[in-house]
C-alpha positions in Angstrom: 0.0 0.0 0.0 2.9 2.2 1.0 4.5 1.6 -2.6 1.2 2.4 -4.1 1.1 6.1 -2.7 4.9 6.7 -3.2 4.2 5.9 -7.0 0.9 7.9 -7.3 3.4 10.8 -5.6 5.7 10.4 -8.3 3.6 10.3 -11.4 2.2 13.5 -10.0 5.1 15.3 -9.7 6.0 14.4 -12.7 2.8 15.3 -14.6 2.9 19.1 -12.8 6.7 20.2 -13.3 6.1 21.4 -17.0 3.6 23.6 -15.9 5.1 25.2 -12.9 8.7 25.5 -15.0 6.5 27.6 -17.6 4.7 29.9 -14.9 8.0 30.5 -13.3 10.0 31.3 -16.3 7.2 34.0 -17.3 7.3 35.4 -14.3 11.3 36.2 -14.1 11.9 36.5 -17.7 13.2 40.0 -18.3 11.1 41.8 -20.8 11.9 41.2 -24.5 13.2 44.0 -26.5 11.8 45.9 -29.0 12.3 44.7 -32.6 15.3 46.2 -34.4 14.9 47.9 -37.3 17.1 46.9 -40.4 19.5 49.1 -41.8 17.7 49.3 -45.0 14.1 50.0 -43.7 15.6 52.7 -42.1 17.1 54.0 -44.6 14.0 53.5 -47.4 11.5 55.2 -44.3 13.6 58.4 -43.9 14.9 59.0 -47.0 11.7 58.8 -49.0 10.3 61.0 -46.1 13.1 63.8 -46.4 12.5 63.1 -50.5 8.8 63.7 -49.9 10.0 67.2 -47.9 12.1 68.5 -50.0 9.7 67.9 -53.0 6.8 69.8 -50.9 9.5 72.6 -50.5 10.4 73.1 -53.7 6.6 73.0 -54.8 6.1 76.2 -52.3 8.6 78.6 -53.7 11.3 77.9 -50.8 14.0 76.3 -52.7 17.6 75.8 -51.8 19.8 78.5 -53.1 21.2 76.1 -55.8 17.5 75.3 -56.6 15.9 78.6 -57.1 15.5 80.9 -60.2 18.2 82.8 -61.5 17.1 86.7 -61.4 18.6 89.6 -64.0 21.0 91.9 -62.7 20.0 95.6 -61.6 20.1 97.2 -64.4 22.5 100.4 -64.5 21.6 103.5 -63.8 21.7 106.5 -66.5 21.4 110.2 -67.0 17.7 109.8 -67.7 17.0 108.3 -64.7 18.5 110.1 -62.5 16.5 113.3 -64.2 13.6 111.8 -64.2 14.1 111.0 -60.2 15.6 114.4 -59.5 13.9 117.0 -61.6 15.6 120.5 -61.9 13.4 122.8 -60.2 15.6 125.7 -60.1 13.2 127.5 -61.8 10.0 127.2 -59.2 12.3 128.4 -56.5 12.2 132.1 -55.5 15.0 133.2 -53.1 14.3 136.6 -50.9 16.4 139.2 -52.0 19.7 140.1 -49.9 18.2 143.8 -49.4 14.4 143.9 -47.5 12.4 146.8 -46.3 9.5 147.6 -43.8 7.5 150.6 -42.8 5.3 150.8 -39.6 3.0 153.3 -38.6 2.4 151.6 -35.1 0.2 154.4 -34.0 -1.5 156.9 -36.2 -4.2 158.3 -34.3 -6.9 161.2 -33.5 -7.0 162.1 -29.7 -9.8 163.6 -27.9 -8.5 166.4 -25.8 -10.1 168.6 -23.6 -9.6 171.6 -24.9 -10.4 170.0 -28.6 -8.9 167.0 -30.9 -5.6 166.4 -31.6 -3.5 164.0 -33.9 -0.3 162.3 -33.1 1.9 159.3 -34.4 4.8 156.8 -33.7 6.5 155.0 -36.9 9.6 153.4 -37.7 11.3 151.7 -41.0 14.5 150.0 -41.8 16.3 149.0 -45.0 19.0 146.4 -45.4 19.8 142.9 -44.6 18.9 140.5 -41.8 22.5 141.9 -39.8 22.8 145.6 -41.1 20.1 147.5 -41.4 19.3 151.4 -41.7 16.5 152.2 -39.2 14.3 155.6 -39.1 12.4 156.3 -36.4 9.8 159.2 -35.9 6.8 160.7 -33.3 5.3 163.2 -32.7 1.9 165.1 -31.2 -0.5 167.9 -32.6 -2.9 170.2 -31.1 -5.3 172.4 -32.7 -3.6 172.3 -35.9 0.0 172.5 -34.2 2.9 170.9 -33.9 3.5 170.4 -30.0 6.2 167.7 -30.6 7.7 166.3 -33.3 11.2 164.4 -33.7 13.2 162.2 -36.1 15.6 159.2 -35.5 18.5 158.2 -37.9 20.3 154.8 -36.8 22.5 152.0 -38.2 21.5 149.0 -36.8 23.5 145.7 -36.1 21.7 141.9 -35.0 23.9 140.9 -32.0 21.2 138.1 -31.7 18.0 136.2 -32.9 16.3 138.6 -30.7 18.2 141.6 -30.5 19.4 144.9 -32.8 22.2 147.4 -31.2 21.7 150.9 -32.8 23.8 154.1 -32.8 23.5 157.1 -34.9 21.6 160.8 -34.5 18.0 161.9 -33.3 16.7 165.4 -34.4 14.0 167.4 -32.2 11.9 169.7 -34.8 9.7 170.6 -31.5 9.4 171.5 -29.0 11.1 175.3 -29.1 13.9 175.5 -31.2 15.8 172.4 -32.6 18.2 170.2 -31.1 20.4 167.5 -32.3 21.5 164.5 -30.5 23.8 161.4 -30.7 21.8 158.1 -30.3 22.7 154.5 -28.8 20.8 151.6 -28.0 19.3 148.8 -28.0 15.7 146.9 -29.4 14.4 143.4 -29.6 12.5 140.7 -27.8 12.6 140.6 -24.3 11.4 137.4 -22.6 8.0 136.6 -22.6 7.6 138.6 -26.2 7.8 142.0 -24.9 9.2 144.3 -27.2 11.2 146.8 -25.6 13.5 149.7 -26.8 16.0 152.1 -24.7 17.8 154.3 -25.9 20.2 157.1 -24.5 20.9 160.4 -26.1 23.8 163.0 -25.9 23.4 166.4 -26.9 24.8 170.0 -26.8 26.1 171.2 -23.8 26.3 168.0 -21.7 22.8 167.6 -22.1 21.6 164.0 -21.8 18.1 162.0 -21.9 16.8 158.5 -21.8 13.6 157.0 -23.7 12.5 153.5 -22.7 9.7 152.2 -24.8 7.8 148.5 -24.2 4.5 147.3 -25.2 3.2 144.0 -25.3 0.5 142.3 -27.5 -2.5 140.4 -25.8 -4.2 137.6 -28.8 -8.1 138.2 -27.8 -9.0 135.8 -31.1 -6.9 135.8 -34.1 -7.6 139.2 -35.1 -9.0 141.0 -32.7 -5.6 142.3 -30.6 -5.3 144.4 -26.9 -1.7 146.4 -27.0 -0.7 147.6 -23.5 2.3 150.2 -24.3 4.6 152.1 -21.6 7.0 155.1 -22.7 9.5 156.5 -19.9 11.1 159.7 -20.3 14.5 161.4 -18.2 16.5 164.2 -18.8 20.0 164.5 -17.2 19.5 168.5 -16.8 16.9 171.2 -16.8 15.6 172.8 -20.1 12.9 175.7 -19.4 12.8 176.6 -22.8 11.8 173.5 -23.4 9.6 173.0 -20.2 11.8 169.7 -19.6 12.7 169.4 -15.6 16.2 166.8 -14.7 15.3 163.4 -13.6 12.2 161.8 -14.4 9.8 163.3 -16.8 6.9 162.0 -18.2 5.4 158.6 -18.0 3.2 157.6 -20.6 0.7 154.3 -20.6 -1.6 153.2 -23.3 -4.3 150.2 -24.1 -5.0 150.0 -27.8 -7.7 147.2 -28.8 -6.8 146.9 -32.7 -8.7 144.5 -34.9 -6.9 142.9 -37.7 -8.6 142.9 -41.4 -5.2 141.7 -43.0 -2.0 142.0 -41.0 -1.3 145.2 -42.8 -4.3 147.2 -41.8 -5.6 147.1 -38.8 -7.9 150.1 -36.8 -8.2 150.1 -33.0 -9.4 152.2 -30.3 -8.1 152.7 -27.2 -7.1 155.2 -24.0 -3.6 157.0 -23.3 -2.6 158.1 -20.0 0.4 160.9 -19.3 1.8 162.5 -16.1 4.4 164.9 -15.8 7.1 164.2 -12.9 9.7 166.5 -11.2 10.9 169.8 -12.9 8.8 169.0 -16.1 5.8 168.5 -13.8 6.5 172.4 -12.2 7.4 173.9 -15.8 3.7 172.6 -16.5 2.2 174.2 -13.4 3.9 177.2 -14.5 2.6 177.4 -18.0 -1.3 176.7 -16.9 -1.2 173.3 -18.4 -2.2 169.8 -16.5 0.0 167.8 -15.0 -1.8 164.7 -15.5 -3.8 163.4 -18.6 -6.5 160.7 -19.5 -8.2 160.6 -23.3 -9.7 158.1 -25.5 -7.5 157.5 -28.9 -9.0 155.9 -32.4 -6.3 155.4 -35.2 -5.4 152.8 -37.6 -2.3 150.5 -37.8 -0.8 149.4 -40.8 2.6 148.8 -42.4 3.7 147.7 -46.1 
C-alpha cells in the first residue's frame, strides 16, 4: 500500500513540473526587447520622407539657393534716370532778395483832448539785410492844428542776436522850441516773454543827456481781434525851461489799444492814453497853466507795407 502512494506521488510530480517550470520562467523573464529595425528600412522610411520634404518645399517657392530661379541683374543707372528721379526745379524756386524793407506806422491816431482834438503818431522803417540795417524812427503830437512835438531818428542797426538789434546814430527834435540835435545808442528786440522793448540814451549840446524807454506787449483776444498795453518813460539829465523839460524823471506815458486785424497790414483800433508829468517838467507845467496829468480816449489805424 505504501508503494502504491509513493508511485501515485511520483507520477504527479511528474505530470505538474512542465507547468510550474513555464509559470516560473514568465514570471522572471526580463522583458523582451523591441524589434530592431534593419538598416535598410531605415534608410527606405527616412529617405523617401526627407525626398517627400524637399519635393513639398520646392513646390512652395522655398528652394535651396542652388535650386531657385536665377534673377537679372540691376540694371544700370543713367542720365535719364537720374533726371527723371531728381527733376531740376531751379526755376519754381524764388529766393528773398539780400536787401528787404518795412515801414510801420504803429500808431497813427486822433486824440480827444479837452480843450479840442488832436492828432499824433509813432513810426519806424529799416532797410537792409537781416545783420545791417538802416532804421528811421519818428513821433510826434499835434494840437489844434500845431505841432506840439515832433522828432526824427536816424540809426544804423546791427543783430547781435536772434532777438536783438544794437543801434547808434543821430536823433533830431523839430519841436518842442527851437531844434536840437543829439547822438543816439541803444538797444531793441524781444525781451522774454515777447515783450518788445527799446531804450535808448541820447547826448546832446552842452552836456545835455536824456533817456527813452519804450515797451508794449501784445494780448491775442482771437486771431484778429488784438489788446496792445504800451509804456513810454522819459529822463533828462538837466533842466531845459525853454523846453519845459525838468532833470530826472519826466513823463510817463501808458496806453491800451484794442486793434482788430482785417489783414495783418491794416488794422484800426481804439483805445485810451494816460500821461503825467514828474519833477521839474511836472512844475514847468504848473507854471505854464497846463495839466499835470492826462486821461483821453484814442481811435487810429495800424498798418505797415
Amino acid at each position: 500500500m505504501t508503494g502504491v502512494r509513493s508511485l501515485l506521488a511520483c507520477a504527479l510530480s511528474l505530470a505538474l513540473a512542465p507547468a510550474w517550470a513555464q509559470d516560473h520562467s514568465q514570471h522572471h523573464a526580463p522583458p523582451s526587447e523591441p524589434k530592431a529595425t534593419s538598416t535598410h528600412d531605415h534608410a527606405s522610411m527616412d529617405h523617401s520622407a526627407h525626398h517627400q520634404g524637399a519635393v513639398d518645399h520646392a513646390a512652395m517657392g522655398h528652394g535651396t539657393p542652388s535650386q531657385a530661379a536665377p534673377v537679372e541683374p540691376i540694371p544700370t543707372l543713367t542720365d535719364a534716370d537720374r533726371a527723371a528721379a531728381f527733376p531740376d526745379l531751379a526755376h519754381g524756386m524764388h529766393h528773398a532778395p539780400e536787401r528787404n524793407s518795412f515801414v510801420m506806422f504803429d500808431r497813427l491816431e486822433a486824440v480827444d483832448l479837452d480843450h479840442g482834438r488832436g492828432e499824433a503818431w509813432e513810426a519806424h522803417a529799416w532797410f537792409g539785410s537781416d545783420l545791417n540795417r538802416l532804421w528811421l524812427r519818428s513821433e510826434g503830437e499835434r494840437e489844434r492844428g500845431h505841432t506840439e512835438a515832433a522828432d526824427l531818428e536816424v540809426l544804423y542797426g546791427r543783430s547781435v542776436t536772434p532777438w536783438w538789434d544794437v543801434v547808434a546814430g543821430l536823433k533830431h527834435d523839430f519841436k518842442p522850441g527851437r531844434s536840437r540835435d543829439w547822438a543816439a545808442f541803444g538797444v531793441q528786440g524781444l525781451a522774454p516773454y515777447k515783450f518788445e522793448v527799446s531804450a535808448t540814451a541820447y547826448i546832446g549840446e552842452s552836456g545835455a543827456t536824456a533817456a527813452t524807454i519804450e515797451a508794449e506787449y501784445e494780448v491775442l483776444l482771437t486771431n484778429r481781434l488784438i489788446l496792445q498795453p504800451r509804456v513810454e518813460v522819459e529822463a533828462f539829465g538837466k533842466d531845459d525851461p525853454a523846453r519845459g523839460i525838468g532833470s530826472g524823471l519826466s513823463t510817463v506815458e501808458a496806453g491800451l489799444r484794442l486793434r482788430y486785424e482785417f489783414t495783418r497790414r491794416f488794422a484800426p483800433y481804439v483805445g485810451v492814453a494816460w500821461e503825467r508829468a514828474y519833477g521839474g517838467t511836472a512844475d514847468h507845467r504848473r507854471d505854464d497853466g497846463e495839466a499835470v496829468e492826462d486821461m483821453h480816449l484814442v481811435a487810429g489805424v495800424r498798418l505797415w507795407f
